[in-house]
N, C-alpha and C positions, 0 to 999 in steps of 0.2 A: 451572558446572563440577561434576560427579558428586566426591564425595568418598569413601574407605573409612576408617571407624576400628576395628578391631581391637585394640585395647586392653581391650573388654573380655573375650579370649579369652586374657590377659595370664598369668590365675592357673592358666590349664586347658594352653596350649601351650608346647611347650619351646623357645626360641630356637632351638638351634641347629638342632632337628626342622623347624622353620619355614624356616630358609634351605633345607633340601632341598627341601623342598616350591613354596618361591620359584625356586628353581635348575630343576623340572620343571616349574613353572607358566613360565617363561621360554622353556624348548626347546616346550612347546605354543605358546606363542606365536608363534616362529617357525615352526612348522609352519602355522601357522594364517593367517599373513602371507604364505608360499610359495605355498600353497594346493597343496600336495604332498603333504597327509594323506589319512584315510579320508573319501570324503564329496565329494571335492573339486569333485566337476561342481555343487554348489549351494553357492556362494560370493560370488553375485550381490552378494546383501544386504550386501557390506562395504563397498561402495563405490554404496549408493543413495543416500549423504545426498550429496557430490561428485559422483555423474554423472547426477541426475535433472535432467533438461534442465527450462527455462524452458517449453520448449512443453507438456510433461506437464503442468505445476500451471496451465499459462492454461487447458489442456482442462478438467480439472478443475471449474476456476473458470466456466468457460464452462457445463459443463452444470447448474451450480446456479444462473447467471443465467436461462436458460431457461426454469428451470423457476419462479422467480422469478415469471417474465413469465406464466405460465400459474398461477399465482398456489398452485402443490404446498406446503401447509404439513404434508405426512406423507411422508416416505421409507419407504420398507421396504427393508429392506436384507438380502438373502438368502444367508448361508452359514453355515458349522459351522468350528469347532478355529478355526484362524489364520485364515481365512475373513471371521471375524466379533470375534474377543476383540482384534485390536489397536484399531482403529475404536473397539470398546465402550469400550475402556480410557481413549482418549483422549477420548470424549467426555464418558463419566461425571467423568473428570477436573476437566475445564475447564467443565462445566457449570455452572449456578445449583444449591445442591442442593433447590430449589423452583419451578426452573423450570417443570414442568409447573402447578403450583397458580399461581402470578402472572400466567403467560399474558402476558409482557411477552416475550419469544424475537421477533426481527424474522426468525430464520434458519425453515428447516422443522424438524421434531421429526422426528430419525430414529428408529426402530423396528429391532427385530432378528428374521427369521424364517429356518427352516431350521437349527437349530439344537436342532431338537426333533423329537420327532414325536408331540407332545400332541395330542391332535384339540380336548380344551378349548382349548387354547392357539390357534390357529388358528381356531376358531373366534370367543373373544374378538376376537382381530387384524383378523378381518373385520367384526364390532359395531362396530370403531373405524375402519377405514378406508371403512363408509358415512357416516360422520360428519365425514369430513373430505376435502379435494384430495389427489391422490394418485397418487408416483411410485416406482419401484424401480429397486434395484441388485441384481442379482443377479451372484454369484460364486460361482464354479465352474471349474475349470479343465478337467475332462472333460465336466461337464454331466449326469452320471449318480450322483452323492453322493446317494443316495436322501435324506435330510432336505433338504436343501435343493434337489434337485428336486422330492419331493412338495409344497415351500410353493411351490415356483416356477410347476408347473402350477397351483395352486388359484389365485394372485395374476394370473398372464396371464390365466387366463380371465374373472377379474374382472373387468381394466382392458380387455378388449375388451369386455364384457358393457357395461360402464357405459360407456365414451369412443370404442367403436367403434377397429377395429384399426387406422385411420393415425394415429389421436392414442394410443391406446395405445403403438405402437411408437416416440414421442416422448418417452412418459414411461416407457422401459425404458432402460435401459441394461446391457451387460454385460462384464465382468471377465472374461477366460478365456484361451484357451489361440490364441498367434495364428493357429496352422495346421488342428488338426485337433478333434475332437470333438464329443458332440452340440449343449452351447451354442452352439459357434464355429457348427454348422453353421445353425441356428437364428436366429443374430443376424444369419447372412448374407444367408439367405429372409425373415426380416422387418423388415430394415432399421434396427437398432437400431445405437446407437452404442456402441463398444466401446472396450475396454481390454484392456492383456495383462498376463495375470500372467508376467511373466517366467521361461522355463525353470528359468535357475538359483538359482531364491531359490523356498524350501521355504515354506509357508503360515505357518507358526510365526514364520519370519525376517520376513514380507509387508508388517507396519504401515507402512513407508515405500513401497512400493507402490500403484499403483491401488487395490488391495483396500483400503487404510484411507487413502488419501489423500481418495477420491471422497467416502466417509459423513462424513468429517468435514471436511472443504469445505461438503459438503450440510447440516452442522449447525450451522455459522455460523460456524466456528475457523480460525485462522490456518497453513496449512499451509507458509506461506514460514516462517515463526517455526519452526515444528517440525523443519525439514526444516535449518534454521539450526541449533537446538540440537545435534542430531543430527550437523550437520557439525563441529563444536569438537569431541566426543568422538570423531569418526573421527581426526581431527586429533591429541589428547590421547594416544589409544591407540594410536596408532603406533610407539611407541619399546619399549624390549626392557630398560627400567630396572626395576627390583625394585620401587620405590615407584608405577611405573603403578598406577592402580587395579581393573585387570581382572585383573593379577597377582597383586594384593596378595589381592581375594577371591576367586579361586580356589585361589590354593594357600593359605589358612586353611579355605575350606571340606573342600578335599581331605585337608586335615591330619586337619580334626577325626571326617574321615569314616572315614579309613585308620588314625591311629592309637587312635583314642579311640572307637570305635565310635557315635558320633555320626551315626544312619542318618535322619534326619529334620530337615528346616531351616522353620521357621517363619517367614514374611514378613509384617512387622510394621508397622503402620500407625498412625498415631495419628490422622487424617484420613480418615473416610468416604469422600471423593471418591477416595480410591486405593485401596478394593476391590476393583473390575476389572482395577487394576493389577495386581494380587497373581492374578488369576485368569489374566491372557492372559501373568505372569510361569510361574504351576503349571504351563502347558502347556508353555510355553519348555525349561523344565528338566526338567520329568518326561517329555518324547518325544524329548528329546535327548539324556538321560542315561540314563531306564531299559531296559537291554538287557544282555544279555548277565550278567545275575545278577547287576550292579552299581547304582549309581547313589544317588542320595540322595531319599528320599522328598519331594515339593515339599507344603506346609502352608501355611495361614496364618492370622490372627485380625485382626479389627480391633478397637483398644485403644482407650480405654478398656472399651466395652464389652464385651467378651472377658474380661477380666479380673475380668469378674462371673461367667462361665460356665466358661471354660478356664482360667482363672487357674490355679484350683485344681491341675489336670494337670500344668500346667507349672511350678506351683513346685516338687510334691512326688510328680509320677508315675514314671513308670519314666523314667530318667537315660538316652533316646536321643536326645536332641534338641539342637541349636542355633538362636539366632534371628540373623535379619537385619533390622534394623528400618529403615525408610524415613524420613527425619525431613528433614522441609521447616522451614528454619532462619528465614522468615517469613511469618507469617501474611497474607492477603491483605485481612482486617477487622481493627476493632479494638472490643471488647466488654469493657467494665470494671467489676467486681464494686461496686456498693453498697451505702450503711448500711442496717441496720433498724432500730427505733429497740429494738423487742422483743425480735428476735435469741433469737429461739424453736429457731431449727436451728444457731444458734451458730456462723454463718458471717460475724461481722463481723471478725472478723482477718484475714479474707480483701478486707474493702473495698480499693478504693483498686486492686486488683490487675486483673490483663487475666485472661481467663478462659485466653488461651493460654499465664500461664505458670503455672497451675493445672496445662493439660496437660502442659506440660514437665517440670513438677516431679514428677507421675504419671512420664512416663516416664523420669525419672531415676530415681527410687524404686523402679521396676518394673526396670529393667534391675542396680540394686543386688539387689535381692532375690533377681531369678533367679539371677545367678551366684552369693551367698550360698548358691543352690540345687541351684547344678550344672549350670545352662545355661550356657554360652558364648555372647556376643553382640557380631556383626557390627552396623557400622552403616554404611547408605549415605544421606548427605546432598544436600541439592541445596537450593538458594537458595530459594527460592518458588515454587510451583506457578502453573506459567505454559506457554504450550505451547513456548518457549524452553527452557525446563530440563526437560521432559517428554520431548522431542526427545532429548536427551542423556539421560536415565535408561533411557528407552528402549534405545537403540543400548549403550551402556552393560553392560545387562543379555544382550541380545543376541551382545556381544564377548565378555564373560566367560563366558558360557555355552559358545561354543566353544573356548576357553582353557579352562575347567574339563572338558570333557567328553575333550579329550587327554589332557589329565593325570591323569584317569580312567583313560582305556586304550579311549574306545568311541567310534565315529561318532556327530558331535553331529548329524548329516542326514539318516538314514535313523529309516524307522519300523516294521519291519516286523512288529511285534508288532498292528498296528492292523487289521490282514484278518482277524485269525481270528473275531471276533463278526459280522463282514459275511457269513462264509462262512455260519457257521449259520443266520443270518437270514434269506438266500437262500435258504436251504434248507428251512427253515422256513414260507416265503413261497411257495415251490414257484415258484421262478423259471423259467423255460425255458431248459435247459442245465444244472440241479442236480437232478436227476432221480435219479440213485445216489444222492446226498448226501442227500435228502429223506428215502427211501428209508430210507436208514443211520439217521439222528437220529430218524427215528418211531418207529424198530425202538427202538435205545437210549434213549429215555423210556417207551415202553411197559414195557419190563424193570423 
């Protein structure tokens, strides 16, 4: 069960400012449960962890036995934004963080392409997949997302080059759109097996969808367990109680945003393996909230180490910021400090100790400091990083995001700030059909 503690925002927020804040984070709420707000036709996702049928996650499972059998130890998994960062998130999660060096992985090693448009990058990717068995997912919903279409042609024509096109189109599979567009129409002519991204659930929303269900099945993770976690918090967050936890952190972050000018939220980690998390979290928040000249800047740092580079910033830079720190309440190893007999680095008061409550005690120290400092800090909890409580951080994160983005005042489901760099780069690219456009933008950089 996802936990919030706010106590450390105890010295910075004013009680009774906070129940207003809890009282509008409530009515978002209900809007949010209606599905009578802005946004509303993509609402799928609130109810994927309850209606994702039994036959979805055997398909799933089904195409990673396959490919099993055809013995694919490399996926390439092809998309951009939510496409590609839920997947990432959960597998960097629950990975070994040496899995690639031990070479003991019984699952395949997925890969992420489309999400770039490095030509080095790409080209590495293919150094590596003549080296190894090799299958792809590709995701797309229209099929024309230039980054993850130009990796998509470069990878098909590979896997027909090398496996010939009826076994190639056995080791493709595709995510898209059920009815209409170029993948759909593509996957139909080449006989690939497919999945839909569902109408109403927005790419950001997706992780419990085909799009991250398939990579991370294909990487060897338990997607009944995730999709279990997932469902407790649908469950959890149902009620319209003040103490829920999708309440309780959205109306402190809305507080600290509206009245304290606190324009900036830091996602805080003490655990490498939740990097990605903090990355497929950034895009969550910052395409769902930034709009309309509002919204709260999405940040984050992984601690300790941060706290050798950005420390500094945040204990004593310009006073816009709050943190929300992620803290998994048990360690999944256990690693305990020894004697020296020399104790030359004068670390024997520390024998006898687990190295993770060294880290604990860091981020106890560290969350004393900052607010000493003027940061306010949120904390979200979760038991042990497992894909059961992943499940649930996840969804979690997701719910309160559309509870914070009403009570905000903006559509947490639209994006439409995201075309204007597409336009120019058509344009730029002398698309066929931007012909004025080109035109215009050569003019104005020539000037």
């Amino acid at each position: 069960m996802v936990k919030v503690n706010v106590s450390g925002c105890a010295s910075f927020a004013d009680a009774a400012k906070y129940q207003q804040y809890v009282a509008k984070a409530i009515k978002a709420q209900q809007v949010l449960k209606a599905g009578n707000g802005a946004g509303n036709d993509f609402l799928g996702w609130r109810v994927l962890p309850s209606g994702t049928p039994e036959s979805l996650v055997a398909a799933c499972e089904a195409v990673r036995d396959d490919w099993a059998g055809r013995g694919v130890d490399l996926v390439i998994a092809v998309g951009i934004g939510g496409s590609y960062l839920g997947a990432k998130c959960v597998i960097e999660a629950l990975s070994h963080n040496f899995a690639k060096q031990l070479r003991t992985r019984k699952a395949a090693e997925v890969v992420f392409a489309g999400n770039n448009l490095s030509e080095d990058y790409l080209s590495e990717l293919m150094d590596l997949a003549a080296e190894r068995n090799v299958a792809c997912i590709v995701i797309s919903k229209s099929g024309t997302t230039t980054e993850p279409a130009v990796a998509f042609r470069l990878i098909k024509q590979y896997l027909e080059q090398r496996y010939g096109k009826a076994e190639a189109a056995a080791r493709i599979v595709a995510i898209t759109d059920a009815k209409k567009g170029a993948l759909k129409t593509l996957s139909t002519q080449e006989g690939y097996r497919s999945f839909i991204v569902p109408d109403n659930v927005g790419g950001r929303f997706s992780v419990l969808t085909p799009v991250g269900l398939l990579p991370i099945v294909a990487a060897g993770f338990d997607i009944r367990a995730l999709l279990k976690g997932a469902l407790e918090m649908e469950k959890a967050l149902a009620d319209e109680k003040e103490d829920n936890p999708a309440i309780v952190y959205a109306a402190m972050r809305n507080l600290l945003y509206a009245e304290l000018g606190k324009k900036v939220e830091i996602l805080v980690n003490y655990n490498p393996k939740l990097t990605y998390v903090a990355e497929w979290w950034k895009q969550l928040y910052g395409e769902s909230e930034g709009k309309d000249g509002k919204g709260i800047f999405p940040a984050s740092v992984n601690n300790t180490a941060d706290l050798h580079s950005m420390g500094q910033f945040i204990q004593e830079g310009e006073r816009v910021m709050f943190e929300t720190v992620i803290s998994v309440d048990e360690a999944d190893r256990k690693v305990v400090i020894g004697t020296d007999p020399e104790n030359l680095d004068g670390l024997n008061f520390l024998a006898g100790k687990r190295v993770e409550e060294c880290n604990r005690m860091a981020q106890l120290g560290t969350k004393l400091a900052h607010i000493d400092g003027g940061v306010p800090q949120l904390e979200v909890s979760i038991p042990k990083l497992d894909a059961y409580n992943l499940g649930s951080l996840l969804y979690f994160f997701e719910w309160a995001c559309g509870v914070s983005a009403y009570t905000l005042g903006v559509n947490p489901f639209n994006q439409p700030g995201v075309e204007a760099y597409k336009k120019n780069m058509f344009a730029l690219l002398e698309k066929p059909g931007y012909e004025e456009a080109t035109k215009a933008i050569k003019q104005r950089l020539a000037e």
